[in-house]
C-alpha positions as CSV (number, residue, x, y, z in Angstrom):
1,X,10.4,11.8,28.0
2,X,9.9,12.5,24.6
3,X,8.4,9.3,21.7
4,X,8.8,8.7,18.8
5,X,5.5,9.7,17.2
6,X,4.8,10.7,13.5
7,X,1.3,10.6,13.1
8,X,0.2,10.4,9.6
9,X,-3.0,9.5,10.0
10,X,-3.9,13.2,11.6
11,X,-2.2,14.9,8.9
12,X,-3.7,13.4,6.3
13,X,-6.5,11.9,7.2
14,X,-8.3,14.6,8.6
15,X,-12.1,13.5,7.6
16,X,-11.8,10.1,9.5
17,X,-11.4,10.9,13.3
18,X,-12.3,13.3,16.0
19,X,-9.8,14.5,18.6
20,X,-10.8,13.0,21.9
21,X,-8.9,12.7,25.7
22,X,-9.3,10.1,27.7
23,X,-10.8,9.5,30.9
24,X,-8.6,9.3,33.9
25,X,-8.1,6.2,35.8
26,X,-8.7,6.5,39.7
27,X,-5.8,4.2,41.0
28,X,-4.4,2.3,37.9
29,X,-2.0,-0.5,38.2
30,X,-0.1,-1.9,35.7
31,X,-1.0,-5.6,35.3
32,X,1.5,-6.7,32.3
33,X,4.5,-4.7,30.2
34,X,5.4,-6.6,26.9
35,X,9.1,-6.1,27.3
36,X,10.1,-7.4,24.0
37,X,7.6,-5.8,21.8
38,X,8.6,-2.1,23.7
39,X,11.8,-3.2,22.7
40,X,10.9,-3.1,19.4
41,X,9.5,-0.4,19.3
42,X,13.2,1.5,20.1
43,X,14.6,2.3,23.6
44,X,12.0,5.2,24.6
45,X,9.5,3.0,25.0
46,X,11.4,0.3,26.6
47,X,11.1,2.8,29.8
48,X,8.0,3.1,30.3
49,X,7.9,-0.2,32.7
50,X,7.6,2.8,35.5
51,X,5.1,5.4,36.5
52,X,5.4,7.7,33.7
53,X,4.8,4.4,31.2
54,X,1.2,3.5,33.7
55,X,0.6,7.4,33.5
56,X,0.4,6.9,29.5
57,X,-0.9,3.6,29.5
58,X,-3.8,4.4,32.1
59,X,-5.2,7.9,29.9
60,X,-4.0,9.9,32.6
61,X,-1.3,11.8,30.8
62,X,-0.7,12.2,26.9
63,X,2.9,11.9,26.0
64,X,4.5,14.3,24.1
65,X,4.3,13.9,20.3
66,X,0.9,12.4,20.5
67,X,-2.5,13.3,19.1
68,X,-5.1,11.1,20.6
69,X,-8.1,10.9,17.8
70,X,-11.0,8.1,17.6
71,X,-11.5,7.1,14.1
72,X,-14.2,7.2,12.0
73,X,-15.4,3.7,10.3
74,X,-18.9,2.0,9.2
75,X,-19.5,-1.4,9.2
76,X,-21.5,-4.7,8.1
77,X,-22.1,-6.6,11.8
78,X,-23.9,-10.0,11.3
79,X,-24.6,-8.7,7.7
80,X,-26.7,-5.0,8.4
81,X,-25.1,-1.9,7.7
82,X,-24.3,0.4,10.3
83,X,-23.1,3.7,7.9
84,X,-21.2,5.3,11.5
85,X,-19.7,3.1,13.6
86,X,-16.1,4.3,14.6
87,X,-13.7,3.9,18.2
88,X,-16.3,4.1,20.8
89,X,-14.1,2.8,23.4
90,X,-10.3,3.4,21.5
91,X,-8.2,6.3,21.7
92,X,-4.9,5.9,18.7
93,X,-2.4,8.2,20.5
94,X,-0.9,8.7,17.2
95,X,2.1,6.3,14.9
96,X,5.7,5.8,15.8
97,X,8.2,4.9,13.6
98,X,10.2,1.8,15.1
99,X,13.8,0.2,15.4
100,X,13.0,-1.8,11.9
101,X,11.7,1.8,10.7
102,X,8.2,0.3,10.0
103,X,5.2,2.4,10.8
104,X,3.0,1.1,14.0
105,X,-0.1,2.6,15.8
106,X,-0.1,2.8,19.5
107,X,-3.7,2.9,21.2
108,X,-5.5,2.7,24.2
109,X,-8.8,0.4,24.4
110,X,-11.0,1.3,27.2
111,X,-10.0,4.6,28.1
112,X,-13.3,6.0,27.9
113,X,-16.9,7.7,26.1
114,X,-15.6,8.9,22.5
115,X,-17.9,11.0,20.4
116,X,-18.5,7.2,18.7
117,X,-19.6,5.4,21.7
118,X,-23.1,5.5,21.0
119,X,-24.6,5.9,24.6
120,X,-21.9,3.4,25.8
121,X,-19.2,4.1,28.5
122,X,-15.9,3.8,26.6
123,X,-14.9,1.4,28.6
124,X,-13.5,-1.9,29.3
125,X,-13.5,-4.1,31.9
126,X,-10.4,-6.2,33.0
127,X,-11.0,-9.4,31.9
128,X,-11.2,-8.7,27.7
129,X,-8.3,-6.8,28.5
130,X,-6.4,-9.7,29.9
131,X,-7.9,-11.7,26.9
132,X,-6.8,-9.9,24.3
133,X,-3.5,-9.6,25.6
134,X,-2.8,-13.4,25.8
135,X,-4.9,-14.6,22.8
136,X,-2.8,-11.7,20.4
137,X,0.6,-12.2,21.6
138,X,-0.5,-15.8,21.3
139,X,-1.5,-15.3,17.9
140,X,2.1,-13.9,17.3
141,X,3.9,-16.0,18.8
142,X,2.0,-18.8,16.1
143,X,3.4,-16.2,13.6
144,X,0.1,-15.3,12.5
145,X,-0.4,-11.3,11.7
146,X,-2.3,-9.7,14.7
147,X,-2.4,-6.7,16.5
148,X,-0.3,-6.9,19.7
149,X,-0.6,-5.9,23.3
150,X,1.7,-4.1,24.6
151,X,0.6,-3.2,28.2
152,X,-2.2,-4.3,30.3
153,X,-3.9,-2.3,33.1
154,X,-6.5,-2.1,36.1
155,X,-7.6,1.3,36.1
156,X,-8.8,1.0,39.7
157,X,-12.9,2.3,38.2
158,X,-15.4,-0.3,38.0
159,X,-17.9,-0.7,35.1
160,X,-21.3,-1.5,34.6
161,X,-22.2,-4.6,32.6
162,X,-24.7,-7.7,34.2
163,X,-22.6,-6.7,37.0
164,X,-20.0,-4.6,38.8
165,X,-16.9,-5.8,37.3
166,X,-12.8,-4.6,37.7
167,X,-11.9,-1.6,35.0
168,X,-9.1,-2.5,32.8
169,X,-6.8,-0.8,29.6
170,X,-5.4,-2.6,27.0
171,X,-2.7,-0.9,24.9
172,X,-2.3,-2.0,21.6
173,X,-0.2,-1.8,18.5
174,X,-0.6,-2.3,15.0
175,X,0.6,-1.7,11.5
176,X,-2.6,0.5,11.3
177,X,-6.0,0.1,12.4
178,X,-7.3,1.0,8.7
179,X,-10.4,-1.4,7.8
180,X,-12.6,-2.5,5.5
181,X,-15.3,-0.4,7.2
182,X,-13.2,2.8,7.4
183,X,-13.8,2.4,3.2
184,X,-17.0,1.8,4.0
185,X,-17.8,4.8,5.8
186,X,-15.4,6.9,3.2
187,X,-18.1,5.9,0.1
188,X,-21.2,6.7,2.4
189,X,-19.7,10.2,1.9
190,X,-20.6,10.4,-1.9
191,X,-17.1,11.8,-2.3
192,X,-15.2,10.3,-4.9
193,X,-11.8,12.4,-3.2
194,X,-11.8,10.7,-0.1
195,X,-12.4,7.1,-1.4
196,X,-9.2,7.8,-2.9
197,X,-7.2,9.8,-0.4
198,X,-7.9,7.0,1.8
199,X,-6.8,4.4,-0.9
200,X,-3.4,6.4,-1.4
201,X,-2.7,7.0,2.0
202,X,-3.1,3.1,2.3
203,X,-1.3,1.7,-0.4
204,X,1.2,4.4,0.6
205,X,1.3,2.6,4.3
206,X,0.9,-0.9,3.3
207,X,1.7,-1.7,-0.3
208,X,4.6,0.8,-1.5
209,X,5.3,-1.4,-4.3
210,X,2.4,-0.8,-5.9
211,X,2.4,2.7,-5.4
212,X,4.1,3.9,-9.3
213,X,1.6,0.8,-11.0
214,X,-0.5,2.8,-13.8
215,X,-3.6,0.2,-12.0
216,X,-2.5,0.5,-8.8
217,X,-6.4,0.7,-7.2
218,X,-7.0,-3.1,-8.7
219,X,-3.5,-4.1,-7.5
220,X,-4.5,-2.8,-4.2
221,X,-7.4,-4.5,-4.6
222,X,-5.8,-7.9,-4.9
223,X,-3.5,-7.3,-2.3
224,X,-5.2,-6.9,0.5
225,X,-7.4,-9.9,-0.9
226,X,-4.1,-12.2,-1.0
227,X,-3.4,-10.4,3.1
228,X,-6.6,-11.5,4.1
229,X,-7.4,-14.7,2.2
230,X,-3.5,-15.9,3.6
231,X,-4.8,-15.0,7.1
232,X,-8.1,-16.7,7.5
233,X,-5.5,-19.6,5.7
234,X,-3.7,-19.5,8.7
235,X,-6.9,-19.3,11.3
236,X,-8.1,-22.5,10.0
237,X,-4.4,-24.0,10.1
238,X,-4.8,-23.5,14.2
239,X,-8.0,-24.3,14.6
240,X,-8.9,-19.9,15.3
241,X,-12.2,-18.8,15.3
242,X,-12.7,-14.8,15.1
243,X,-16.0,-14.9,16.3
244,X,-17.4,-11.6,14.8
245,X,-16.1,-11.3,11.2
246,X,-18.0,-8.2,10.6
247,X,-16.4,-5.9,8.0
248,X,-14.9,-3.1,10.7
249,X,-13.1,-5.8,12.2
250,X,-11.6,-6.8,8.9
251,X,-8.1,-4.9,8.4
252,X,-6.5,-3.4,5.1
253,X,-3.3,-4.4,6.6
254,X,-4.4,-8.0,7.0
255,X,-3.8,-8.4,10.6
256,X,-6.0,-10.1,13.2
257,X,-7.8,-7.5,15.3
258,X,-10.2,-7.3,17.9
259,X,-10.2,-10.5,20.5
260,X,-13.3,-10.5,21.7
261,X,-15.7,-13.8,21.0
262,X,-12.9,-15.6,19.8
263,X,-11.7,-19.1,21.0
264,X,-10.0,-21.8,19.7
265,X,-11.4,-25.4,18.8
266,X,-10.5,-28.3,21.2
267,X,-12.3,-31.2,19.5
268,X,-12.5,-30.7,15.8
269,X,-16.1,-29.8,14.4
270,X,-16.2,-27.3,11.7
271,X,-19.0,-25.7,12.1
272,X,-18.8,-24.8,15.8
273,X,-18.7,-21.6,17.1
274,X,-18.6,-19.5,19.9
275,X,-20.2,-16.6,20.3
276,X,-23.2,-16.0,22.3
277,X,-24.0,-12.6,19.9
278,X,-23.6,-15.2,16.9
279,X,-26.9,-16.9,17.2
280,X,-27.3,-18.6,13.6
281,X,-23.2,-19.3,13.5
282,X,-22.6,-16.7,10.7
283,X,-19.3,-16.9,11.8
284,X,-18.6,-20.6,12.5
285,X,-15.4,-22.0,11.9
286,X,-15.9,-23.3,8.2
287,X,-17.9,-20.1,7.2
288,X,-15.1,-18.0,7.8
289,X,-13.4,-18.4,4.0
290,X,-17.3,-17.9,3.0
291,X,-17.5,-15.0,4.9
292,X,-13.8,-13.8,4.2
293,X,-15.3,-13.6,0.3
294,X,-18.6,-11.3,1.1
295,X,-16.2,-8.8,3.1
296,X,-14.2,-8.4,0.2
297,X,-16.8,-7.9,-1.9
298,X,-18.3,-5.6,0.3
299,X,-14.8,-3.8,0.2
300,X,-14.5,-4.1,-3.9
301,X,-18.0,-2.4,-3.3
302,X,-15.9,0.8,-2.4
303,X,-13.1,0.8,-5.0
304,X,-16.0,0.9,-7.8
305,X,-15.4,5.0,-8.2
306,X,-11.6,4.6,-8.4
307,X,-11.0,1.5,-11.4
308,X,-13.0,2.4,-14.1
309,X,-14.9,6.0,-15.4
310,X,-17.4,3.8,-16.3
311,X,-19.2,2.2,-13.3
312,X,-20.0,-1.2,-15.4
313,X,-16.2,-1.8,-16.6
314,X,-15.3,-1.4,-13.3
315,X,-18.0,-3.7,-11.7
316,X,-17.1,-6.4,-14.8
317,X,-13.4,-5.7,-13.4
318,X,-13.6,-6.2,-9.7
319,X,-16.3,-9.0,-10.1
320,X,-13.7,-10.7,-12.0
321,X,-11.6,-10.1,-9.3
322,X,-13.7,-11.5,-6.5
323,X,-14.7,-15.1,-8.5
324,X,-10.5,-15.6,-8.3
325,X,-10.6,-15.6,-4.2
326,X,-12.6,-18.5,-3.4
327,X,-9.6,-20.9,-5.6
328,X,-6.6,-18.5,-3.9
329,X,-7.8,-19.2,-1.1
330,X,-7.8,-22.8,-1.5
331,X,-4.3,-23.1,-2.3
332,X,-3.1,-20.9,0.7
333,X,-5.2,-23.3,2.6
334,X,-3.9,-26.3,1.3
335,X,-0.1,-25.2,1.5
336,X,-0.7,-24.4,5.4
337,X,-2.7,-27.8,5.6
338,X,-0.1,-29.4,3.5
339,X,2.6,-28.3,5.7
340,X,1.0,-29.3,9.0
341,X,1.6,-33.1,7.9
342,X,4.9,-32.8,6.2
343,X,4.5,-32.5,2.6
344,X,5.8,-29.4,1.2
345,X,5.9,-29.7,-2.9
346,X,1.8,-30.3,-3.1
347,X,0.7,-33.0,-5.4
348,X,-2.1,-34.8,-6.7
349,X,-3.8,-36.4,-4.0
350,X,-3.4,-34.1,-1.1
351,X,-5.8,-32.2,-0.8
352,X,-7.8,-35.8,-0.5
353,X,-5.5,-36.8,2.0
354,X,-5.7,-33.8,3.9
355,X,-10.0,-34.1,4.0
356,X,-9.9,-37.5,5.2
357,X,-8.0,-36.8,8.4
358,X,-10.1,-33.8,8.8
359,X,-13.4,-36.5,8.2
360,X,-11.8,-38.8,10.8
361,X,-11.2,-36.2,13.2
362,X,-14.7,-35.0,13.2
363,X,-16.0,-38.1,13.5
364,X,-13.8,-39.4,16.1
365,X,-14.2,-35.4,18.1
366,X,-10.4,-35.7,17.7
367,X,-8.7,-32.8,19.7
368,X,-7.7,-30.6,16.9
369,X,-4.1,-29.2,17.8
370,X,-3.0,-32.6,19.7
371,X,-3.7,-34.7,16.3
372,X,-0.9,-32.5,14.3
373,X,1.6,-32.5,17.1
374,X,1.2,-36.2,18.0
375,X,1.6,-36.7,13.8
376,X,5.1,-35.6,14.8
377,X,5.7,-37.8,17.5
378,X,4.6,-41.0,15.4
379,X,7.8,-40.7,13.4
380,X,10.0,-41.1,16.4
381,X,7.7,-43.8,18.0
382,X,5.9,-42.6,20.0
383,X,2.9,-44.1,18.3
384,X,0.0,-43.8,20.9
385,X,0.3,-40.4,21.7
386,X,-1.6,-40.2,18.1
387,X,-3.6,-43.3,18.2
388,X,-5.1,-42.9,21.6
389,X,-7.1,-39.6,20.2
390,X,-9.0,-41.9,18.6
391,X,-11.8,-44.7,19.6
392,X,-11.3,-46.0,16.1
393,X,-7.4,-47.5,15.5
394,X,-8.2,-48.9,12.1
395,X,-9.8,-45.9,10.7
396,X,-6.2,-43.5,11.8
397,X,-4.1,-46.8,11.0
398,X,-4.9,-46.9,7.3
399,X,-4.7,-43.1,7.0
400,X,-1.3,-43.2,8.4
401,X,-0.3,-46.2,6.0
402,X,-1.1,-43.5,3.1
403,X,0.6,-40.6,5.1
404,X,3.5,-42.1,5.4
405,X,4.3,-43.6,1.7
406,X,3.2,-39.6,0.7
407,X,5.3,-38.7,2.8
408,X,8.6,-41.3,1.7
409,X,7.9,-40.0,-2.1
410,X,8.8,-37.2,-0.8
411,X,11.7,-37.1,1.7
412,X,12.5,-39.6,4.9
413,X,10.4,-40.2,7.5
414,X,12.6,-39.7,10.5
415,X,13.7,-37.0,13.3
416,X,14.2,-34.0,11.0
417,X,10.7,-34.5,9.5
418,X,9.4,-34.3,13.5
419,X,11.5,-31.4,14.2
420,X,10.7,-29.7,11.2
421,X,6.5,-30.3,12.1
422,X,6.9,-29.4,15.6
423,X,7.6,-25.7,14.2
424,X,4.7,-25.7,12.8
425,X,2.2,-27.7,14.8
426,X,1.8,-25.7,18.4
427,X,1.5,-27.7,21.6
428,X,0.3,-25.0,23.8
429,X,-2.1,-22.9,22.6
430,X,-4.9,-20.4,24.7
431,X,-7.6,-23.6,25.8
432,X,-10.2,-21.8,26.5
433,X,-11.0,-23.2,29.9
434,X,-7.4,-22.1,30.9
435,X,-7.9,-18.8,29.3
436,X,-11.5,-18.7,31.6
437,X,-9.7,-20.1,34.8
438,X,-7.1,-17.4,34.6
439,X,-9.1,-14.4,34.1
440,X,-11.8,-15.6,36.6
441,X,-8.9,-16.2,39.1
442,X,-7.6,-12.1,38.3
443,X,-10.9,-10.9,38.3
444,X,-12.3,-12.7,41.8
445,X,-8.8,-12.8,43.5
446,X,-6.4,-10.5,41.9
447,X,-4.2,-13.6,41.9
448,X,-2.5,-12.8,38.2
449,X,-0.3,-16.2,38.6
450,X,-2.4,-18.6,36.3
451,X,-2.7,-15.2,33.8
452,X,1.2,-15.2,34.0
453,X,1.8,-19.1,33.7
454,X,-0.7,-19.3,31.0
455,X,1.0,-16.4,28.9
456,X,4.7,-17.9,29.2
457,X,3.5,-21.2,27.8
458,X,1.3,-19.8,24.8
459,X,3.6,-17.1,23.8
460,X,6.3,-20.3,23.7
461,X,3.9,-22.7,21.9
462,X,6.3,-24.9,20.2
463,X,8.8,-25.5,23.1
464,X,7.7,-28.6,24.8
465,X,7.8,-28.0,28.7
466,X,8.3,-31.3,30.9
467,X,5.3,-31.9,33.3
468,X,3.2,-29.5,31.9
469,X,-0.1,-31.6,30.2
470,X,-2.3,-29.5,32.0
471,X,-1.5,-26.8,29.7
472,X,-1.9,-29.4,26.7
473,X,-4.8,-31.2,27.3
474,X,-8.9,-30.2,25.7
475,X,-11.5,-29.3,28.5
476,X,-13.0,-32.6,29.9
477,X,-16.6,-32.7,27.9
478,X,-20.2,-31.2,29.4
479,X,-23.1,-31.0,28.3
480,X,-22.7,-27.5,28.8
481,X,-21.6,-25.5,25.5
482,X,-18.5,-23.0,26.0
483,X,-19.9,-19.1,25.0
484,X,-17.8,-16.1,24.6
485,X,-18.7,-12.5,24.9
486,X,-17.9,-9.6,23.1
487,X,-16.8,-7.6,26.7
488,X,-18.5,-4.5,25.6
């Protein structure tokens, strides 16, 4: 069977990747297909639920078209430089051109040692497999850009972490996996022609409309800073946190990528995080628009060579540039915020509005998601869903006095407001102590069922499902803090 690859990135990118193979897989088994995303991607590929599609998706064949290549990136992680970092466990089998005619990468994660695996194995057990697949097409399905997973796999070989654990293959797609620290590694070259090759081959990919503008390096410039600063907009609207914001898991494409120490916030406290690699919280949940800003300017960092022939204009130029994202940022945020309770022509007032729920709800450990979904059931009665979030009535009951006459300047406070804020406002999303309770159960058992009922509901997160508050409801509280793990 022949695909349809067109793989641009080997032509002309020939100074950013190595040509690897991967590993084979002993006795792999294909765990999940994404039927509607193969679908997408046109009819060929809609096939390969079969033993030619686990033959690809294990490493052990490389379809026809395809030039498997690791690329080549550097990267700021936890703030120090690392100058080569690149795929050490990803394999891009090359681009394919789908139904829509939009460009996509298709690539394998765990599918072994590439010359940029730096004394690791390449691979990947199961269960960050299994995680990324349900937290991206999660993330999709909240119509917030990510990279998606198209196939899941158990390639039958264990791997050595604190312990034996299950092997595991996650294909993924993307618009590209082009990052901030593939620009990164491009100016640690010196060479003023690659910076640019790069930056032309990406505005070619990603911003076309740009591509005739007599400026187009600042343009690009400011538009992956609007792609990005829109994205973290939308992280904080679900309550999202990345969990390793370094700069070569930053995309030019502005897409979510890379699901490893993420979770998402049950009780709302901005400044929790996650990760057990994160040990000062670099990457909390209201750093993440602080941190959004340093990667940019560690990106603008890059461009210098391109704006300006003289290095000072350009700095002056792009430092100019950078002081503007901290207030873009603020109004992306604001419109999602905005949106989440109903108001959609922003006034005066708002943004005050908006804080003092957030103050309540961090005071209160109000359960982040339920608060904006149960704001939509108040306006059709049914009042206590919201107020029984909260130990303090009067403190909610004279914010929702205020809500609603914003809200009545505005429009009507009736059903079509809910409906409108229950497309916004998710009531399943990936809790992370469902997310755990899955994977354990596939990993110990092989008993994929919770992995299954877990993904229908979160890749459906709007449509309310009768009997199903166990999929709805926060972790009960311990004393014992949730970590995540990077699952290299």
């Amino acid at each position: 069977m022949e695909l349809n690859f067109d793989n641009s990135f080997a032509k002309e990118l020939k100074d950013f990747y190595e040509f690897t193979k991967a590993d084979r897989s002993t006795s792999p088994k294909l765990i999940k297909f994404n039927e509607s995303l193969a679908k997408e991607l046109g009819p060929e590929w809609e096939k390969l639920k079969s033993d030619y599609g686990l033959l690809i998706f294990s490493g052990n064949d490389s379809p026809k078209g395809s030039q498997p290549l690791s690329q080549a990136y550097s990267g700021h992680q936890f703030g120090g430089f690392s100058p080569l970092l690149g795929d050490g466990r990803a394999l891009l089998l090359g681009e394919v051109i789908d139904k829509d005619n939009i460009r996509r990468d298709i690539q394998l994660k765990g599918s072994g040692r590439t010359i940029f695996s730096r004394g690791g194995d390449g691979k990947s057990s199961l269960g960050p497999v299994l995680r990324e697949y349900l937290i991206s097409e999660a993330m999709h399905s909240l119509n917030i850009p990510t990279t998606r997973a198209l196939a899941a796999v158990s390639s039958g070989d264990d791997v050595i972490r604190e312990k034996v654990l299950p092997g595991g293959i996650l294909t993924r797609v993307a618009s590209s996996h082009i990052r901030v620290g593939t620009f990164q590694y491009a100016s640690t070259t010196g060479d003023i022609e690659k910076i640019r090759v790069l930056s032309d081959y990406s505005i070619n990919r990603h911003y076309k409309n740009i591509l005739q503008k007599k400026e187009k390096y600042i343009e690009f410039f400011e538009a992956v800073c609007e792609s990005q600063l829109n994205l973290i907009a939308k992280w904080m609207g679900i309550g999202f946190i990345h969990g390793v914001m370094n700069t070569d898991n930053m995309t030019i494409s502005g897409e979510t990528i890379d699901y490893g120490p993420c979770a998402f916030m049950d009780r709302y406290d901005p400044n929790i995080f996650f990760s057990s690699i994160d040990t000062q919280g670099r990457y909390a949940y209201s750093n993440q628009p602080l941190i959004l800003s340093w990667n940019l300017a560690r990106f603008a960092e890059t461009l210098i060579p391109l704006i300006d022939k003289n290095e000072q204009n350009s700095i002056d130029i792009l430092t100019q540039k950078i002081s503007s994202i901290r207030d873009k940022y603020e109004k992306a945020w604001l419109k999602v915020m905005s949106e989440k309770i109903g108001i959609t022509k922003i006034q005066d007032g708002d943004l005050d509005l908006i804080n003092e729920l957030l103050d309540i709800m961090k005071n209160e450990r109000a359960d982040f998601t339920l608060v904006f979904r149960y704001l939509a059931d108040f306006i059709i009665g049914k009042e206590n869903l919201l107020i029984n979030l909260f130990d303090n009535s009067k403190k909610i009951n004279k914010w929702i006095i205020n809500w609603k006459n914003r809200i009545e300047k505005e429009g009507k406070f009736d059903k079509s407001l809910c409906t409108k804020m229950k497309k916004i406002n998710p009531l399943y999303i990936p809790r992370n102590h469902l997310v755990e309770y899955a994977l354990d159960e596939a990993l110990s058992k092989e008993n994929y069922k919770p992995f299954y009922n877990l993904l229908s509901f979160v890749t459906n997160p709007y449509d309310e499902v009768f009997n199903s508050e166990e999929y709805t409801l926060p972790a009960p509280i311990t004393d014992k803090p949730y970590k995540t793990f990077c699952g290299t």
